[in-house]
N, CA, C, O and CB atoms as a CASP TS submission, in Angstrom:
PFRMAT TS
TARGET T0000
AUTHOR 0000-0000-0000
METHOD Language model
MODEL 1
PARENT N/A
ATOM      1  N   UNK     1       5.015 138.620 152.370  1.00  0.00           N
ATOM      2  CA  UNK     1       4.700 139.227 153.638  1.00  0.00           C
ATOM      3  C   UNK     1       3.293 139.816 153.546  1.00  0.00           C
ATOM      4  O   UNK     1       3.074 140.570 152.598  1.00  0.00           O
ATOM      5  CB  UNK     1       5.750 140.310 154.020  1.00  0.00           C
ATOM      6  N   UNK     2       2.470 139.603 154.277  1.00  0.00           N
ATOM      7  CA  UNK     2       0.858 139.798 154.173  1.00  0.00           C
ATOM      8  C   UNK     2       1.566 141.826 155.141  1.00  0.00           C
ATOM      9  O   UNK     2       2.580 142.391 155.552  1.00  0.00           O
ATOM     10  CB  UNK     2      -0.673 137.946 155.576  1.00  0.00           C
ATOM     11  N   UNK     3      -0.131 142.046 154.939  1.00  0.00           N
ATOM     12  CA  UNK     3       0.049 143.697 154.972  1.00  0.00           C
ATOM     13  C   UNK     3       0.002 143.448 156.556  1.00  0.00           C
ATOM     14  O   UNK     3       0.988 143.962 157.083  1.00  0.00           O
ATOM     15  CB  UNK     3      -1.353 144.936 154.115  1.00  0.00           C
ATOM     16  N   UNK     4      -0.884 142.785 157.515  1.00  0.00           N
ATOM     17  CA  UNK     4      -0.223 142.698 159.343  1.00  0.00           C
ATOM     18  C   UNK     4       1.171 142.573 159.084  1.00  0.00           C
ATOM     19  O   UNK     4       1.527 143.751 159.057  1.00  0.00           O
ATOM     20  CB  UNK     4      -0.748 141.130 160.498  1.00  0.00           C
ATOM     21  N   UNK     5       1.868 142.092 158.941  1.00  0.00           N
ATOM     22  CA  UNK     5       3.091 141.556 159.078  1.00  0.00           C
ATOM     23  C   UNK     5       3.785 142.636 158.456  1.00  0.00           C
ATOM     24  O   UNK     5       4.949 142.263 158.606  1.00  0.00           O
ATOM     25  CB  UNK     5       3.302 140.169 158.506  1.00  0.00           C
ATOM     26  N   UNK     6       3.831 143.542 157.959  1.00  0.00           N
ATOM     27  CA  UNK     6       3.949 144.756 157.592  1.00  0.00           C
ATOM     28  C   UNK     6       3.831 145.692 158.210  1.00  0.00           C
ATOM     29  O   UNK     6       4.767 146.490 158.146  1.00  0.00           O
ATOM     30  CB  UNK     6       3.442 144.957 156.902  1.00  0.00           C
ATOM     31  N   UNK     7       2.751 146.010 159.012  1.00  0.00           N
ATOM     32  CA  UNK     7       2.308 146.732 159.992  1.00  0.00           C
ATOM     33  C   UNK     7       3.357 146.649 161.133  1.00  0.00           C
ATOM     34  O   UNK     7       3.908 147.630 161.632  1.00  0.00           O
ATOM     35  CB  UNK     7       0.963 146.293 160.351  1.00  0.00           C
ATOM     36  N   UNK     8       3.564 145.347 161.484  1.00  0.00           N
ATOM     37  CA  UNK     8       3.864 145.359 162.638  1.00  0.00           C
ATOM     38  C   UNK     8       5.591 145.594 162.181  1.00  0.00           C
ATOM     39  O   UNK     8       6.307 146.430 162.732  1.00  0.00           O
ATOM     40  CB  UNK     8       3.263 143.998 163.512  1.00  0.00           C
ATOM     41  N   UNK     9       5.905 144.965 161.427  1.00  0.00           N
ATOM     42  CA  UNK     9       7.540 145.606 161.292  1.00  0.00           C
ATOM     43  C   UNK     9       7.632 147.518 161.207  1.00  0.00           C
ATOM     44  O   UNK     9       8.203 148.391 161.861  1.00  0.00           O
ATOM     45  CB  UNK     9       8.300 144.862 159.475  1.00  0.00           C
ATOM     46  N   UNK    10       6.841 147.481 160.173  1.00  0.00           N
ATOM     47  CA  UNK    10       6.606 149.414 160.341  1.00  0.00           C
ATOM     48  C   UNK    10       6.398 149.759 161.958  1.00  0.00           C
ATOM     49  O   UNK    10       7.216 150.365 162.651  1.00  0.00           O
ATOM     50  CB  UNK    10       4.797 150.124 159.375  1.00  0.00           C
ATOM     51  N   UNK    11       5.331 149.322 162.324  1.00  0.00           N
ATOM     52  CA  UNK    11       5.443 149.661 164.237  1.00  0.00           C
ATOM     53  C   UNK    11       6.430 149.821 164.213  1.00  0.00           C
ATOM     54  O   UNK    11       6.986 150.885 163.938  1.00  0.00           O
ATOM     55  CB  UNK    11       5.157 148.665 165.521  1.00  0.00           C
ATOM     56  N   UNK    12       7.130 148.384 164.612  1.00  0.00           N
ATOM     57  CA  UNK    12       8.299 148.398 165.508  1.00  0.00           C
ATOM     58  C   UNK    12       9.632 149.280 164.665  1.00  0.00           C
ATOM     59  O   UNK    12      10.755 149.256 165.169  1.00  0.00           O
ATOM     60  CB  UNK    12       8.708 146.659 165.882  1.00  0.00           C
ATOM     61  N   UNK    13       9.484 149.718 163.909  1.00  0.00           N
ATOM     62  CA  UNK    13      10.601 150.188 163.211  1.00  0.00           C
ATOM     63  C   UNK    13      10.469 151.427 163.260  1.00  0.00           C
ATOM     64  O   UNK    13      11.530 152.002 163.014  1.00  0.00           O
ATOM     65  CB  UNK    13      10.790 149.763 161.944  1.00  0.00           C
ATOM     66  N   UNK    14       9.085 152.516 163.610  1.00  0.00           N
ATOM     67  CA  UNK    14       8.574 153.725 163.527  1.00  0.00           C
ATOM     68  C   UNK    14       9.714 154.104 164.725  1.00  0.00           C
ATOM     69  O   UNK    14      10.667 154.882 164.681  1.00  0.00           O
ATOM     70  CB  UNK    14       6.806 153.904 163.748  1.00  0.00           C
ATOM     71  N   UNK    15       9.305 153.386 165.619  1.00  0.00           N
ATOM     72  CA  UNK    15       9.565 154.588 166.845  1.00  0.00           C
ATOM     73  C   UNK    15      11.367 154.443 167.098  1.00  0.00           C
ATOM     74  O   UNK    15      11.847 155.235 167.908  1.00  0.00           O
ATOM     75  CB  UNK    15       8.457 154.101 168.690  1.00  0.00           C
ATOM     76  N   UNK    16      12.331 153.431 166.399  1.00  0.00           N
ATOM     77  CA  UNK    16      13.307 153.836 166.174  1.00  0.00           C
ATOM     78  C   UNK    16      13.667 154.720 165.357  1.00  0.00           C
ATOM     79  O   UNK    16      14.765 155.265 165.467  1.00  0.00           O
ATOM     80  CB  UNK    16      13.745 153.170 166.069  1.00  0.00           C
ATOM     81  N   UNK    17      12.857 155.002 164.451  1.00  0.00           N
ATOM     82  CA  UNK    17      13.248 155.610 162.995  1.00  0.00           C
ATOM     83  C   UNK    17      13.233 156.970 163.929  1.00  0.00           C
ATOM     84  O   UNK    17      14.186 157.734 164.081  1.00  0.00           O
ATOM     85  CB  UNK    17      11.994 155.420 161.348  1.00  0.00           C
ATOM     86  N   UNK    18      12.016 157.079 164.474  1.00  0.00           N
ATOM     87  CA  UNK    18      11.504 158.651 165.436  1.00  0.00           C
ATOM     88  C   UNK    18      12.634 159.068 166.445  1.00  0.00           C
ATOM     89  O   UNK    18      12.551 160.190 166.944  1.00  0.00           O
ATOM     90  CB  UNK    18       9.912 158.385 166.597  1.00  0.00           C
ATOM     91  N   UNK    19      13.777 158.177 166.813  1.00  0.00           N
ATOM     92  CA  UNK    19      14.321 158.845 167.872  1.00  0.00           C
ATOM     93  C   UNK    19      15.499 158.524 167.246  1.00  0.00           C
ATOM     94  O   UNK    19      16.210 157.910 168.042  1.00  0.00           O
ATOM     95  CB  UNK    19      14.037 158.473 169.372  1.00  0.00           C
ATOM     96  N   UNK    20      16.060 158.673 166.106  1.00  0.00           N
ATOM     97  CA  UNK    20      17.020 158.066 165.379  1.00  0.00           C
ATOM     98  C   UNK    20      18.184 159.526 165.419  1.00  0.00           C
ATOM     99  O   UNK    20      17.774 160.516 166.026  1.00  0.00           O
ATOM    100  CB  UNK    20      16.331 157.447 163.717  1.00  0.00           C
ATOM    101  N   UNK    21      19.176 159.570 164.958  1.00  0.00           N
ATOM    102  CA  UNK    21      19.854 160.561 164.562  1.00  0.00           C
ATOM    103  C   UNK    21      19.873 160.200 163.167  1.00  0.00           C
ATOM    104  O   UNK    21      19.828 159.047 162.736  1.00  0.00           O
ATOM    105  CB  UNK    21      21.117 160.772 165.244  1.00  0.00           C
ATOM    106  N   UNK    22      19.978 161.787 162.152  1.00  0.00           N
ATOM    107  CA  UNK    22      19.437 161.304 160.669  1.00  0.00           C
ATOM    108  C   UNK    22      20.201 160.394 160.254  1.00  0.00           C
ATOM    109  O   UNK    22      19.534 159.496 159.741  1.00  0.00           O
ATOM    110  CB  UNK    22      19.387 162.314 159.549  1.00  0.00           C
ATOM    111  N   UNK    23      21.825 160.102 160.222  1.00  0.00           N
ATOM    112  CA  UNK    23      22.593 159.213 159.641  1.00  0.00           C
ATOM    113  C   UNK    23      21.786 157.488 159.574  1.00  0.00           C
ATOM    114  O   UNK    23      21.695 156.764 158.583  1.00  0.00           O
ATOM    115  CB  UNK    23      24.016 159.338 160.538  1.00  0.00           C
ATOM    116  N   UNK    24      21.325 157.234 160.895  1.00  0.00           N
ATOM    117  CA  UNK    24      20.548 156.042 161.176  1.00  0.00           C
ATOM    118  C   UNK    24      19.263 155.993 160.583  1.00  0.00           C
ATOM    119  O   UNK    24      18.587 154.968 160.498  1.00  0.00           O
ATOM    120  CB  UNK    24      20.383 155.870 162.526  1.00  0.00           C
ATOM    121  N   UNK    25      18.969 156.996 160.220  1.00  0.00           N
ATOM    122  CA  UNK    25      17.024 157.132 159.293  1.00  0.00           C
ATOM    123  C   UNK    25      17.507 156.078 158.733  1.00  0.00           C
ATOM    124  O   UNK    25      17.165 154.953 159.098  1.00  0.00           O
ATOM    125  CB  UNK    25      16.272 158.676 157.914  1.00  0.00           C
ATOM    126  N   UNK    26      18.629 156.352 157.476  1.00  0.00           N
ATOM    127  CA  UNK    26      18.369 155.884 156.042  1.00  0.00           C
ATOM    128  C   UNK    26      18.709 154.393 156.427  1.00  0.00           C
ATOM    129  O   UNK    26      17.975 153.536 155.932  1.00  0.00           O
ATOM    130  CB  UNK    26      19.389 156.651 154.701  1.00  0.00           C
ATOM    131  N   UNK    27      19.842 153.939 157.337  1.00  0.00           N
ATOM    132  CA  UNK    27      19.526 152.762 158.083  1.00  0.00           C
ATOM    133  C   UNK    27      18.589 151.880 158.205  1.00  0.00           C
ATOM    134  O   UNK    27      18.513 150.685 157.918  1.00  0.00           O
ATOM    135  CB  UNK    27      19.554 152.955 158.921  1.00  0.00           C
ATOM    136  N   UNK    28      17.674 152.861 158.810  1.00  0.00           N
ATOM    137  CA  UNK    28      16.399 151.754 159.137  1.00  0.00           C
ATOM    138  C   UNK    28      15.271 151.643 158.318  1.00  0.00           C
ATOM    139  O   UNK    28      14.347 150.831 158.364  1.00  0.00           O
ATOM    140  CB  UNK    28      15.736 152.008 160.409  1.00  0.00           C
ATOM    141  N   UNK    29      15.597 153.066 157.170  1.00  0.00           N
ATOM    142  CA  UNK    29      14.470 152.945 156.065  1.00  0.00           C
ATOM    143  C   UNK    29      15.278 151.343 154.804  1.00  0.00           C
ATOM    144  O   UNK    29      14.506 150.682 154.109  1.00  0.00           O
ATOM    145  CB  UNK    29      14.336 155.090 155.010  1.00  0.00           C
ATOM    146  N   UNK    30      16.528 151.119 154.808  1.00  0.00           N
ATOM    147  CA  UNK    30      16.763 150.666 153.829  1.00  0.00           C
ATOM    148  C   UNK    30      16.365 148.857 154.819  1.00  0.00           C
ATOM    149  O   UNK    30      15.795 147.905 154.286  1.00  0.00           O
ATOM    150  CB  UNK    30      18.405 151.296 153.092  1.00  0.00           C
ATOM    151  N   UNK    31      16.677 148.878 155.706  1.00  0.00           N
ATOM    152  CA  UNK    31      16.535 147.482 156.541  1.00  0.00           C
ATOM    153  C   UNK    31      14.682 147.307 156.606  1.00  0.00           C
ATOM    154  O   UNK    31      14.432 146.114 156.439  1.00  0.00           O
ATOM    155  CB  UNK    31      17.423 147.681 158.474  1.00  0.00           C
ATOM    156  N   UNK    32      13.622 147.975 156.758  1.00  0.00           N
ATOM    157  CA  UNK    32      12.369 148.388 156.176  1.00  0.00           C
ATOM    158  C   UNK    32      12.266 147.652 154.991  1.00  0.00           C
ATOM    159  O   UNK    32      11.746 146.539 154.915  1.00  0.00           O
ATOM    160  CB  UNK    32      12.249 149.851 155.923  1.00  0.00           C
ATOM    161  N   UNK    33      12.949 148.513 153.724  1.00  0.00           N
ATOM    162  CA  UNK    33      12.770 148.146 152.779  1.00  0.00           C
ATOM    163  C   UNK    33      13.251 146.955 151.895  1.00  0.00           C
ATOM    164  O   UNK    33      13.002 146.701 150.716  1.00  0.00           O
ATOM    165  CB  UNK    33      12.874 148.938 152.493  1.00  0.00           C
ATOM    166  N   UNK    34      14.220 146.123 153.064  1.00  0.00           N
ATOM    167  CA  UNK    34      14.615 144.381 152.414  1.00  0.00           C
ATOM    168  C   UNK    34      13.521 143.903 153.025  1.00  0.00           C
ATOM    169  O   UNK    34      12.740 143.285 152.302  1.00  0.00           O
ATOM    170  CB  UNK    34      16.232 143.376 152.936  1.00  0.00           C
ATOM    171  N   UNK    35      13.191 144.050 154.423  1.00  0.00           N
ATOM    172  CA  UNK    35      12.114 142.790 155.130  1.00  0.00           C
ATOM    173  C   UNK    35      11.478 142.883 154.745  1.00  0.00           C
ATOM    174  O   UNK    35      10.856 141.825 154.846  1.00  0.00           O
ATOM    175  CB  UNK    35      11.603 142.526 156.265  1.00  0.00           C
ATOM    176  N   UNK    36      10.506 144.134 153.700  1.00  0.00           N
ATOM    177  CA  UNK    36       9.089 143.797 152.885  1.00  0.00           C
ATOM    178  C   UNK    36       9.412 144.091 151.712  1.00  0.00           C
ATOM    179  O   UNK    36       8.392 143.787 151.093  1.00  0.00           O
ATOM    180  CB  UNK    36       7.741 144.569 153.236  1.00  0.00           C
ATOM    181  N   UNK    37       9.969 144.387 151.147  1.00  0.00           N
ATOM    182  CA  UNK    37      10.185 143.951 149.813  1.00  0.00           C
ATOM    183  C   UNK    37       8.792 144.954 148.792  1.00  0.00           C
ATOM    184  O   UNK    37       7.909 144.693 147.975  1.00  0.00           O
ATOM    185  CB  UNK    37      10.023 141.951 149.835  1.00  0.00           C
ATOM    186  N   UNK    38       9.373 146.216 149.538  1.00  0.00           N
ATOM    187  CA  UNK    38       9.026 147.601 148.839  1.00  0.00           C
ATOM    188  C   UNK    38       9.956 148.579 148.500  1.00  0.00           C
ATOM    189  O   UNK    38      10.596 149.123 149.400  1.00  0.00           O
ATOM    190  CB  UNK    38       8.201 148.307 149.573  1.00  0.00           C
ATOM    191  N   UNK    39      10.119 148.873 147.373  1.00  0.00           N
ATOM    192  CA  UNK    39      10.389 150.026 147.236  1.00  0.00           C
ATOM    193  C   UNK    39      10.434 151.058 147.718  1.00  0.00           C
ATOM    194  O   UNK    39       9.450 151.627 148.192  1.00  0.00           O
ATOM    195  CB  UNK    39      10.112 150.203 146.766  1.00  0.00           C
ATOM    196  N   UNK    40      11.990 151.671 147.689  1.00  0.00           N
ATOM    197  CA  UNK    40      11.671 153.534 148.425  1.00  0.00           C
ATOM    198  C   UNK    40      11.753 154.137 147.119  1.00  0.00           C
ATOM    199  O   UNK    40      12.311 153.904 146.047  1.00  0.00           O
ATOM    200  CB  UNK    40      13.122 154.475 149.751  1.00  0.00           C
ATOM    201  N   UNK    41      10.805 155.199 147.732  1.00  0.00           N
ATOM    202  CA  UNK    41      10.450 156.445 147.179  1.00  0.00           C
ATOM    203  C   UNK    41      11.171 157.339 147.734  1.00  0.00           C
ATOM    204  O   UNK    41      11.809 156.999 148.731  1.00  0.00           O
ATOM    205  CB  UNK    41       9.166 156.787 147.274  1.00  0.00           C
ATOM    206  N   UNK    42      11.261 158.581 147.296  1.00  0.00           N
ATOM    207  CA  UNK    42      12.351 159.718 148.106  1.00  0.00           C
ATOM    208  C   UNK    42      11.368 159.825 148.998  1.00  0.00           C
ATOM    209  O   UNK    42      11.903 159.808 150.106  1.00  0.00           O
ATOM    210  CB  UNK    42      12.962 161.336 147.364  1.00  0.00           C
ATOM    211  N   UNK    43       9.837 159.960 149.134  1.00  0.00           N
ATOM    212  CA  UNK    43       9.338 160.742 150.567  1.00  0.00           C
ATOM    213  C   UNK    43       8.251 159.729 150.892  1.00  0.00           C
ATOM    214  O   UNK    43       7.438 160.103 151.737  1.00  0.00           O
ATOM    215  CB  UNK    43       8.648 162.548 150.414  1.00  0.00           C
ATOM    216  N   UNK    44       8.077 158.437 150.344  1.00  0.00           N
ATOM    217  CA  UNK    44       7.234 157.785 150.792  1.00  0.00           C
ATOM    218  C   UNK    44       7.503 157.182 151.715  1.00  0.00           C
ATOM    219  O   UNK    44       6.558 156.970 152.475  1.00  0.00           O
ATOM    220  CB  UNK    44       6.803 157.217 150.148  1.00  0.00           C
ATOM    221  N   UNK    45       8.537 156.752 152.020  1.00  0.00           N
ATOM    222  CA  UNK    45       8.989 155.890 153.231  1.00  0.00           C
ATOM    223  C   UNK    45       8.999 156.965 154.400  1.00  0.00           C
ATOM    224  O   UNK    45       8.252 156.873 155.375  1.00  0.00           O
ATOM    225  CB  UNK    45      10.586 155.121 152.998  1.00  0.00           C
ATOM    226  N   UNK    46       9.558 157.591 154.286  1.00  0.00           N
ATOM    227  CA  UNK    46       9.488 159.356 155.270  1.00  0.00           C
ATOM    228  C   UNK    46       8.045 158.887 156.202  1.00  0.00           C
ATOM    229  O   UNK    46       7.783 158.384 157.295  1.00  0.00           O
ATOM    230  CB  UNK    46       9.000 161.403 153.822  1.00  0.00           C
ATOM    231  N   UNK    47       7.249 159.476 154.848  1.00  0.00           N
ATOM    232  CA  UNK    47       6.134 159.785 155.482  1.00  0.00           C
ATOM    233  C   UNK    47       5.197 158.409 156.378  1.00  0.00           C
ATOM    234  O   UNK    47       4.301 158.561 157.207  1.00  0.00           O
ATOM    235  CB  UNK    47       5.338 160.468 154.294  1.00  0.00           C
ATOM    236  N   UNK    48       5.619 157.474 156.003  1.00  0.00           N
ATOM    237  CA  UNK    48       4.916 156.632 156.862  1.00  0.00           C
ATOM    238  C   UNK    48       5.902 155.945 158.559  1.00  0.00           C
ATOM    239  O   UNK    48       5.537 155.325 159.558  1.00  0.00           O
ATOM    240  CB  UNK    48       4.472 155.335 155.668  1.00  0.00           C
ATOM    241  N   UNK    49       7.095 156.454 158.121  1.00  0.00           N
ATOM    242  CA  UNK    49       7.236 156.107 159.578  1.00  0.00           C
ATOM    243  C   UNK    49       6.832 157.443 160.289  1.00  0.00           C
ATOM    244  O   UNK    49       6.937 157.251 161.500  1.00  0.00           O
ATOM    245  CB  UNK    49       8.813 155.591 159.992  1.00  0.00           C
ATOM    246  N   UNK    50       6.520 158.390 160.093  1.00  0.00           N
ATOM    247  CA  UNK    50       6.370 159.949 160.504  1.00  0.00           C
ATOM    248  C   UNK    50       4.845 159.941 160.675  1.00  0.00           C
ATOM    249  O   UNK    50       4.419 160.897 161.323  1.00  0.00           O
ATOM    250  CB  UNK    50       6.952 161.188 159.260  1.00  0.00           C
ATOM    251  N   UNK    51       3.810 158.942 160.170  1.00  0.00           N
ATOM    252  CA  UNK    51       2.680 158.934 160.572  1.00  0.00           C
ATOM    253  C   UNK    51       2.189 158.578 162.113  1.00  0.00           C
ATOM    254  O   UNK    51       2.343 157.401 162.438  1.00  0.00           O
ATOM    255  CB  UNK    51       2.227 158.222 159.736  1.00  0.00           C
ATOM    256  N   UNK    52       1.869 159.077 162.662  1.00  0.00           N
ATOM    257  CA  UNK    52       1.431 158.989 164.414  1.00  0.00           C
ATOM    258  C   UNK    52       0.231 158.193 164.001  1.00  0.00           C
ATOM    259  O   UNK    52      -0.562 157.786 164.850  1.00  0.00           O
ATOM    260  CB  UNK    52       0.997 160.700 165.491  1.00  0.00           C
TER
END
């Protein structure tokens, strides 16, 4: 997965993550983290869907 193609799944995945109830965060951080094929960190993933 090139880093656009990355981007744009993070987009589209931010602003669910943002209106999520917490049970669904870890949801959409772990579905995040199969389609690109990164690693979570305890606060790295946090912080980038939390980036405006």
């Amino acid at each position: 997965m090139t880093v656009k193609q990355r981007q744009a799944v993070m987009k589209e995945l931010r602003g669910q993550y943002l209106h999520a109830p917490p049970n669904e965060k870890s949801r959409i951080l772990d579905e995040f983290v199969d389609l690109t094929n990164l690693k979570r960190w305890k606060d790295g993933c946090f912080t980038l869907f939390e980036m405006t």
